[in-house]
Steps between C-alpha positions, in 0.01 A plus 500: 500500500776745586652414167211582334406836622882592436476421164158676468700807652795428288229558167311754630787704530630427130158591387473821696830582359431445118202716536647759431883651389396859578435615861124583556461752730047526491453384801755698693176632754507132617858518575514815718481482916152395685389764730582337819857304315352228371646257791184357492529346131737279310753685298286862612701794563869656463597158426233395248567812278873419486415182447314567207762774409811265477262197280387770254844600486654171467251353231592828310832460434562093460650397227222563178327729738423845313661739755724784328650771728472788219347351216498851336893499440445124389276560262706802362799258442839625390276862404602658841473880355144551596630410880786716450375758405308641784805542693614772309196667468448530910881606569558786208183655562491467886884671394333780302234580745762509794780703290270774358301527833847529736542813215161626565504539876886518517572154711792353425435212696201418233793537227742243698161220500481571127849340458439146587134513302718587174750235546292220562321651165743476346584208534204340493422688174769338355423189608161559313620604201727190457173269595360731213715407211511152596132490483469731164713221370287155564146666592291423196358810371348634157597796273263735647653438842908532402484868449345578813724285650782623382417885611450293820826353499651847411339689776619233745858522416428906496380460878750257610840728337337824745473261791901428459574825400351628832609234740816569359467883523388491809721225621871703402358833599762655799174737574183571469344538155422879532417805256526367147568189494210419775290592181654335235496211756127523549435532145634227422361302772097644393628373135530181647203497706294571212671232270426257753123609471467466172710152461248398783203570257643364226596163654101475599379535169712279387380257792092615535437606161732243294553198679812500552650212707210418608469070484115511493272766437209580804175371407220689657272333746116574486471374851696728658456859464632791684208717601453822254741294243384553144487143323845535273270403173190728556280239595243495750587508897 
């Protein structure tokens, strides 16, 4: 008999397991506390919802399970520019903000936190830009998309030459960057704030208007309906 009902436990637990690969977190309510602990009940309280925590957790990421830690960057592939990219974007114009605002109200302190912001832009611009051209090169894309792509490409290596030329600027100055060449320094720096806006907008048409890199296209879903939405193909609500 004891046999028995340990093989019976033995098969309910394979079945349990191949119910699902994915962690299924519905009935989470059922996991949480019982008013008074849950001492009362089997497998109630603290130790029932970590319980359930760690098996959910487990079944997800067994061998065939489904579990992916950032199945965004997977799906991209060797196409990390659209990652990238956003690092830039944050540190040159959190840069430009700081620099032309430490000018405004005369902190230099603001000026001295602008430093860092440019250099990591920098960088990180160039790291884009080289993510870029490796992507211009095996992305699949049609006529009508090269040329855009190309002033894409150009504004990008436009954006990331200012963010060197600045770090570096900035980086071998003996002083502060005062009188005339604190304007030819922010000129140069709203140049390449502006560039970067306009590469931006240009790498999402090429993205939400053309496709681009994208594996499958989003199929609308007539169940499911944000409220005030217009239906995408005129159609009734």
């Amino acid at each position: 008999m004891g046999e028995a009902c340990i093989i019976h436990n033995h098969l309910q637990g394979r079945k349990v397991f191949q119910r699902s690969d994915i962690a299924d977190f519905s009935d989470i309510a059922s996991w949480l506390p019982a008013v008074h602990g849950g001492a009362d009940a089997a497998g109630g309280g603290l130790v029932g919802l970590l319980d359930k925590l760690l098996e959910n957790a487990t079944r997800s990421v067994e061998p065939g399970g489904s579990f992916q830690l950032l199945p965004g960057i997977q799906a991209l592939g060797p196409n990390v520019h659209p990652t990238l990219v956003h690092f830039p974007i944050v540190f040159l114009s959190a840069f430009f903000l700081l620099e032309v605002l430490g000018c405004l109200v005369y902190r230099e302190r603001l000026r001295r936190a602008a430093a860092p912001m440019l250099y990591c832009g920098a960088v990180g611009a160039a790291a884009a830009v080289a993510a870029g051209l490796y992507a211009a090169a095996t992305v699949p894309h049609g006529q009508a998309v090269h040329e855009i792509m190309e002033w894409h490409q150009r504004i990008g290596l436009m954006v990331a030459g200012l963010a060197l030329i600045l770090s570096i600027w900035r980086r071998l100055a003996r002083r502060a960057i005062d009188g005339m060449d604190r304007a030819l320094y922010l000129f140069l720096a709203g140049i390449m704030t502006i560039g970067m806006v306009f590469g931006a907008d240009l790498g999402g048409l090429m993205v939400y208007q053309h496709g681009v890199a994208v594996q499958s296209l989003q199929q609308a879903d007539a169940h499911h309906r944000h409220e005030g939405a217009e239906p995408a193909d005129g159609g009734p609500r």
